[in-house]
Backbone as CSV, one residue per row, in Angstrom:
resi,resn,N_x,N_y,N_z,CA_x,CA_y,CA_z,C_x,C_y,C_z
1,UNK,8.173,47.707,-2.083,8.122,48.127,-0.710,7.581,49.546,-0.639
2,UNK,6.346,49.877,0.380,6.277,51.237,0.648,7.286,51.782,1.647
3,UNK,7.473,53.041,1.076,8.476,54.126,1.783,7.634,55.219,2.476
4,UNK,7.984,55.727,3.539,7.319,56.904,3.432,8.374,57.212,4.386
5,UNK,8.268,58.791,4.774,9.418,59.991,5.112,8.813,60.312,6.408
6,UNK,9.412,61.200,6.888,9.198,61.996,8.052,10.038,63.898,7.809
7,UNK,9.366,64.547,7.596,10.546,65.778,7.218,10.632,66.123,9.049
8,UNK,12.322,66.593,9.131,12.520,67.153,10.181,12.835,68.788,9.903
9,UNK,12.436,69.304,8.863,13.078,70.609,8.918,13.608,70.566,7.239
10,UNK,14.291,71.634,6.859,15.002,72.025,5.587,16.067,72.701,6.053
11,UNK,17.027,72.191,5.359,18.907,72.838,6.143,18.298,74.290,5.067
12,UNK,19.828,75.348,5.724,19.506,76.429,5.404,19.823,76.489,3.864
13,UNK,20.840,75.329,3.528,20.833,75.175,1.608,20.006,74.988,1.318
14,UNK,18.869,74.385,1.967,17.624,73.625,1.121,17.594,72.100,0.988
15,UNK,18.755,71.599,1.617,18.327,70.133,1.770,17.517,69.205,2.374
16,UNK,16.908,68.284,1.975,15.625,68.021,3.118,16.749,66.966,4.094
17,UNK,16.150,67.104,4.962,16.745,66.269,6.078,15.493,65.262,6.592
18,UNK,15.939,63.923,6.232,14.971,62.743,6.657,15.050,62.239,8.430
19,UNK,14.031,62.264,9.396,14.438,61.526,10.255,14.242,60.297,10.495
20,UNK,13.250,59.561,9.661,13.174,57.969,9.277,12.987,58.032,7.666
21,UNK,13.588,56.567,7.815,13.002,56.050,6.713,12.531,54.626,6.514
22,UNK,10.988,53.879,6.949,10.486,52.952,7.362,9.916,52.326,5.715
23,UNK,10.432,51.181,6.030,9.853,50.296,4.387,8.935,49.208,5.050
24,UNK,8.190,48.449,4.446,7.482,47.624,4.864,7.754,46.491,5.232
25,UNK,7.605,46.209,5.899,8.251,44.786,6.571,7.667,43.440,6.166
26,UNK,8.006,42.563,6.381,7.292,41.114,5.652,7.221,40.101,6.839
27,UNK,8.028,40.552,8.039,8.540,39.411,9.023,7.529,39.163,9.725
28,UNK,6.340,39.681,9.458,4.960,39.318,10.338,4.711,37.931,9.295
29,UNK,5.338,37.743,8.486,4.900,36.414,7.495,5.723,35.404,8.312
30,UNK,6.958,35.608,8.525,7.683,34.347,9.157,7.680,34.141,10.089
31,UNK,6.780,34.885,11.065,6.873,34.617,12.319,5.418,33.861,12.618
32,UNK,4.343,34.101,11.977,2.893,33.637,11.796,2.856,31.889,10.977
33,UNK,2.145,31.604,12.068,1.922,30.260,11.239,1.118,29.773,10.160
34,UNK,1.416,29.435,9.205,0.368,29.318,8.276,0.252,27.854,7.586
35,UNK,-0.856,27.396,7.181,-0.848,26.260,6.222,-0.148,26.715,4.833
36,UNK,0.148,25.211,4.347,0.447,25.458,2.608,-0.110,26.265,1.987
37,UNK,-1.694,26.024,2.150,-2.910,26.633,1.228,-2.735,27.888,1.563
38,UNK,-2.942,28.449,2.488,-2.546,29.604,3.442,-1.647,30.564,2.551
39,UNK,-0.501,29.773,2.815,0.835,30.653,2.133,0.527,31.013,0.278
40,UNK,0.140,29.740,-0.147,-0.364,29.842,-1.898,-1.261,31.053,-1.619
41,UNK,-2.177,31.286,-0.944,-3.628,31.973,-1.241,-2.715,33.971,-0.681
42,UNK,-1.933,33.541,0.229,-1.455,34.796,0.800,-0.386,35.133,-0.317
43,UNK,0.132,34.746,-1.306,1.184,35.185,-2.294,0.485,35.712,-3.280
44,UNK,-0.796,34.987,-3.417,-1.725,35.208,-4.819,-2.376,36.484,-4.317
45,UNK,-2.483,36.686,-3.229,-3.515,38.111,-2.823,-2.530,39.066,-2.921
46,UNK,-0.995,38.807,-2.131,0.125,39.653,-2.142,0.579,40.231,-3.921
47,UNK,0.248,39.558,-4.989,0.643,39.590,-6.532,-0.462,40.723,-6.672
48,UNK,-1.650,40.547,-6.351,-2.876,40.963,-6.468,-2.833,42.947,-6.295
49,UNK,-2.238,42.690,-4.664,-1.891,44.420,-4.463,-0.912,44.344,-4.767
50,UNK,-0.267,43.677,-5.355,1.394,44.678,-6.125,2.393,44.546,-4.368
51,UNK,2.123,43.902,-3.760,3.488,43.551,-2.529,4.299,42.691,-3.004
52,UNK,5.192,42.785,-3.819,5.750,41.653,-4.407,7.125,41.185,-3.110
53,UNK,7.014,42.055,-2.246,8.033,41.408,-1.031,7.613,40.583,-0.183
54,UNK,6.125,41.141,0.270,5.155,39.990,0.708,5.125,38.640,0.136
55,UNK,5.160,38.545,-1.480,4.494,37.898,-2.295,6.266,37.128,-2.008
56,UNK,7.019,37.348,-1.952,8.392,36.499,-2.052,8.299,36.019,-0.704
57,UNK,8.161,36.965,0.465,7.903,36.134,2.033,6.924,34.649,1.622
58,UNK,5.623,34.323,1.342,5.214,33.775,1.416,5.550,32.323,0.572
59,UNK,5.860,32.642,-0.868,6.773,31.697,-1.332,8.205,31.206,-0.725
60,UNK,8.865,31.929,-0.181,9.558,31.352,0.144,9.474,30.689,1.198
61,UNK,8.048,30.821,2.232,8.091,29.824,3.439,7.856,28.751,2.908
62,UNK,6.547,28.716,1.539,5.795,27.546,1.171,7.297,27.007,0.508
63,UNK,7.593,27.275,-0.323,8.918,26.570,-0.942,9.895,25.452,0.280
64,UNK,10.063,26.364,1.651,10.790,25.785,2.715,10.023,24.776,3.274
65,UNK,8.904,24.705,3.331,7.705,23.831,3.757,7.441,22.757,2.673
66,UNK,7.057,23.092,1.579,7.182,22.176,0.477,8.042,22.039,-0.932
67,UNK,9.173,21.834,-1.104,9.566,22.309,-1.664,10.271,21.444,-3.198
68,UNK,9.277,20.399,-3.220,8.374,19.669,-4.672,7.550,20.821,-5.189
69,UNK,7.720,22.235,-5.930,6.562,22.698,-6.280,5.950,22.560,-7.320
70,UNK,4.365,22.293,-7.667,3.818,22.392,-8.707,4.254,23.381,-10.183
71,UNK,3.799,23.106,-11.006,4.277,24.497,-12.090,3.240,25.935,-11.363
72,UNK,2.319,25.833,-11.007,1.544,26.969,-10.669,2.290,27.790,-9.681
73,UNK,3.194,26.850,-8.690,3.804,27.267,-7.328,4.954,27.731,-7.743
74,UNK,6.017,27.030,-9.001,7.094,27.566,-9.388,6.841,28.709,-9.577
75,UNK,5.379,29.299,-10.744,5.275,30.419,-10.933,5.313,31.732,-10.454
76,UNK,4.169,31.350,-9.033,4.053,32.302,-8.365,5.885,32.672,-7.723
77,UNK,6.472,31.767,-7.423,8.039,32.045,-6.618,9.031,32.484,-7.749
78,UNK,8.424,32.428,-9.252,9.377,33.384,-9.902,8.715,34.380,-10.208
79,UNK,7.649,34.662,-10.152,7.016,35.568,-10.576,7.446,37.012,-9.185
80,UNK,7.089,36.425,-7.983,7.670,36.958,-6.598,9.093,37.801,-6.994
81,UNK,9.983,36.608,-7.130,11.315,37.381,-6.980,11.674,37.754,-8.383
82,UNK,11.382,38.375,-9.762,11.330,38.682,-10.417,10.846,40.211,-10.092
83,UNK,9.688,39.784,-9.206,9.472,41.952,-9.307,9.622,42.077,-8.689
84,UNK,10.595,41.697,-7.230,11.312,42.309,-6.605,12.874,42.802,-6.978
85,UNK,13.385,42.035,-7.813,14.400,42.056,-7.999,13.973,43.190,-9.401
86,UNK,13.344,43.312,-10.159,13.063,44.111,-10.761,12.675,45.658,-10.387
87,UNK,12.006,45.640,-9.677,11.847,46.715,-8.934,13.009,47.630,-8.274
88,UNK,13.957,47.160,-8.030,14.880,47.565,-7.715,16.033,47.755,-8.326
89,UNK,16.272,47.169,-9.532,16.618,47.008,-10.716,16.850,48.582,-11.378
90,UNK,15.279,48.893,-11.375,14.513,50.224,-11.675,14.958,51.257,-10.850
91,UNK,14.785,51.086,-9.674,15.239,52.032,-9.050,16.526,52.586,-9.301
92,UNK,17.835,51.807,-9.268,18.991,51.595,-9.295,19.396,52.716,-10.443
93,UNK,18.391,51.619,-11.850,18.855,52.873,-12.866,18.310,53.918,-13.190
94,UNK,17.243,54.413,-12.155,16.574,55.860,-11.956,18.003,57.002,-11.261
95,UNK,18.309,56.097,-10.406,19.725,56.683,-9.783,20.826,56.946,-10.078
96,UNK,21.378,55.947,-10.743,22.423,55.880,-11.648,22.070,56.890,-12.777
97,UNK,21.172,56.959,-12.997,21.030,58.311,-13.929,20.542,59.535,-13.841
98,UNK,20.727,59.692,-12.749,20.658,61.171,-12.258,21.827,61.463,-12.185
99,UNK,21.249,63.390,-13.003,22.181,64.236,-13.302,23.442,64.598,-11.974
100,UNK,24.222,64.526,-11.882,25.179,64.397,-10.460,26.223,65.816,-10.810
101,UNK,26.765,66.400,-12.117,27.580,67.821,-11.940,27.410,68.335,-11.199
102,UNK,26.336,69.053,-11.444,25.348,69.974,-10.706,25.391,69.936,-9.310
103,UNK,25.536,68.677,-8.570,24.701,68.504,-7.973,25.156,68.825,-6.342
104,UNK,24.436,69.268,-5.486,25.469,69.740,-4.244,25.903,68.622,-3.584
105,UNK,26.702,68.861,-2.765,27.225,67.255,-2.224,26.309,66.694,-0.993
106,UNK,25.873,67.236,-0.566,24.376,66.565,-0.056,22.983,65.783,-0.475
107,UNK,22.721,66.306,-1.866,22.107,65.426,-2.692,22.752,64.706,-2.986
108,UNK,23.776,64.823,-3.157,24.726,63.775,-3.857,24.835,62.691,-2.566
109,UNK,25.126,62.633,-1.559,24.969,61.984,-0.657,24.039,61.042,-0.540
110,UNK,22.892,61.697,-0.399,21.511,61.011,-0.570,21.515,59.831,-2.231
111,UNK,21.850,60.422,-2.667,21.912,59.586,-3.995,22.386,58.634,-3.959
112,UNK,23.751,58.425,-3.568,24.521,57.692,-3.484,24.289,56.652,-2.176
113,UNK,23.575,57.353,-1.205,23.181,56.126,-0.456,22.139,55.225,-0.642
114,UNK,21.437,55.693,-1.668,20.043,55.069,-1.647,20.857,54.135,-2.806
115,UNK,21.735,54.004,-3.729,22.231,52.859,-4.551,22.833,52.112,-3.917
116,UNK,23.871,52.184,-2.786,24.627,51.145,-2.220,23.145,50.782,-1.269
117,UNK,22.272,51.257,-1.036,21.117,50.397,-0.236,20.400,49.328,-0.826
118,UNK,20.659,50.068,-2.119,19.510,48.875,-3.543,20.621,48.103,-3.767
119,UNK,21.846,48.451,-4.070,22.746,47.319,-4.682,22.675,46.158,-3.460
120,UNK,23.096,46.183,-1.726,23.039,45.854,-0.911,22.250,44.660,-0.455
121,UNK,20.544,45.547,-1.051,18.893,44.173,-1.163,19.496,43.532,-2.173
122,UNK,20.002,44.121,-3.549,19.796,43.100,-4.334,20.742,42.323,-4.248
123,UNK,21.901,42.201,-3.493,22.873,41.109,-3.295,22.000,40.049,-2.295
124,UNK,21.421,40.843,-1.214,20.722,39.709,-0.795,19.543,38.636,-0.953
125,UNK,18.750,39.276,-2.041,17.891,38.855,-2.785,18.291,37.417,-3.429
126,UNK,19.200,37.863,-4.331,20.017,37.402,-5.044,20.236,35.982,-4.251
127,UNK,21.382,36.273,-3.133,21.802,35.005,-2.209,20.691,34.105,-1.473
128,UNK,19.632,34.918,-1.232,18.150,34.219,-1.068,17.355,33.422,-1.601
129,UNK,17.717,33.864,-3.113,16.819,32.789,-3.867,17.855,31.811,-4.477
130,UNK,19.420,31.896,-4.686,20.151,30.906,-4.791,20.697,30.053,-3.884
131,UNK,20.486,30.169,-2.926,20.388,29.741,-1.659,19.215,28.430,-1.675
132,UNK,17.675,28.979,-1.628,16.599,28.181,-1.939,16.565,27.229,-2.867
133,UNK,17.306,27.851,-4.244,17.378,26.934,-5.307,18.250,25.715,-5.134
134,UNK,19.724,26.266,-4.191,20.510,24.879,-4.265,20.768,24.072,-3.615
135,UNK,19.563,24.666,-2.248,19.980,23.603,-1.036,18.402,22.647,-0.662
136,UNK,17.207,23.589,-1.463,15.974,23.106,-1.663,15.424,22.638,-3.056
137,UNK,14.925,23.474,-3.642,14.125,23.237,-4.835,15.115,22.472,-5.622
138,UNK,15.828,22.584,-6.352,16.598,21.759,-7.153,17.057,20.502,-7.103
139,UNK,17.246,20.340,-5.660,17.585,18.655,-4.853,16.327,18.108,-4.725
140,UNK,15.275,19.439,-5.121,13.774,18.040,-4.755,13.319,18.345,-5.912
141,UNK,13.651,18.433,-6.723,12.678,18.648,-7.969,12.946,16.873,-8.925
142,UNK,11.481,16.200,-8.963,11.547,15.569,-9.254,11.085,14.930,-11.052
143,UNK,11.014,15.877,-11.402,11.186,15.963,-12.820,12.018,16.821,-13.694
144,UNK,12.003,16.152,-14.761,13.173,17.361,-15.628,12.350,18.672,-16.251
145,UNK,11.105,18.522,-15.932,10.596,20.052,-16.208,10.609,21.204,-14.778
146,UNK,10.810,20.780,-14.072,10.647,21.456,-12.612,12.308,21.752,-12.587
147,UNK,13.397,20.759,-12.973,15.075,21.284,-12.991,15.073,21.862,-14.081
148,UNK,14.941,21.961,-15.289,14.881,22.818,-16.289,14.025,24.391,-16.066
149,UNK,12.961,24.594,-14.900,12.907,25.677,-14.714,13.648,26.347,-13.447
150,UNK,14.257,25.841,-13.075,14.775,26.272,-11.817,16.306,26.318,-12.334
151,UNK,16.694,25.920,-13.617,18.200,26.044,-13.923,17.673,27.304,-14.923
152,UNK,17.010,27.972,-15.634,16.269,28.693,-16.128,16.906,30.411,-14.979
C-alpha cells in the first residue's frame, strides 16, 4: 500500500504531528464490473507494479466469481496474499524492533500505533483468505491437486 503524510507543523519537542494518513484503496475494484479475463489480466498487471493489495482485490473477486481455479489462477491468489501478508509481516518487525528506552512517549505512541494497525490488517487478511478458502475454493476444488494446494 502507498502511504503518504501531510505535515501539520512540529510540536515544540520536535514531534511530527500527522494530519492524514491516506493508504491506497482497492474498493474501486469491487465496486467496477469486470469479466473473468478482466480480473486475471488486472491481478497480473497489479503483480507487475508491485500493488499486491490490488493484486489480492482482483483475485479475490475472480476466486468469488469462479472459484474452480486453474493452477495459474491458484498462483496468482497465493502469490497476492503472500505479499501482502508479507509485507506487513516486515513492517511489524521493522517496529517491533525499534529501539523504544530512549524513546519519548510520543514516538513511542506513534510506534505503537502503527503495530496494533498492522497486527489489526493482518488479522483481517488472515480471516479473508480463510474465509475464501472454506466457504469457496476448497468446497469447489475438484481435484486433489487444487485441495492439496489450498490445504498447503
Amino acid at each position: 500500500a502507498v502511504v503518504s503524510t501531510q505535515s501539520t507543523g512540529i510540536h515544540s519537542e520536535g514531534v511530527f504531528k500527522f494530519s492524514s494518513l491516506i493508504m491506497s484503496d482497492s474498493s474501486w475494484i469491487a465496486d467496477k464490473t469486470f469479466s473473468d479475463q478482466e480480473l486475471c489480466y488486472g491481478a497480473k498487471l497489479a503483480e507487475q507494479a508491485e500493488r499486491f493489495d490490488d493484486m489480492k482485490a482482483f483475485m479475490n473477486r475472480f476466486a468469488q466469481n469462479a472459484p474452480k481455479l486453474q493452477n495459474d489462477e491458484r498462483n496468482l491468489l497465493s502469490v497476492a496474499y503472500k505479499n501482502v501478508i508479507g509485507s506487513r509481516r516486515s513492517a511489524y518487525r521493522i517496529l517491533a524492533g525499534t529501539p523504544k528506552s530512549d524513546m519519548p512517549k510520543e514516538k513511542l505512541d506513534i510506534v505503537n500505533h502503527y503495530k496494533s494497525k498492522i497486527i489489526t490488517e493482518l488479522k483481517e487478511i488472515s480471516e479473508e483468505v480463510l474465509s475464501l478458502l472454506d466457504k469457496l475454493l476448497i468446497p469447489s476444488a475438484d481435484t486433489e491437486e487444487s485441495k492439496a494446494f489450498y490445504y498447503k
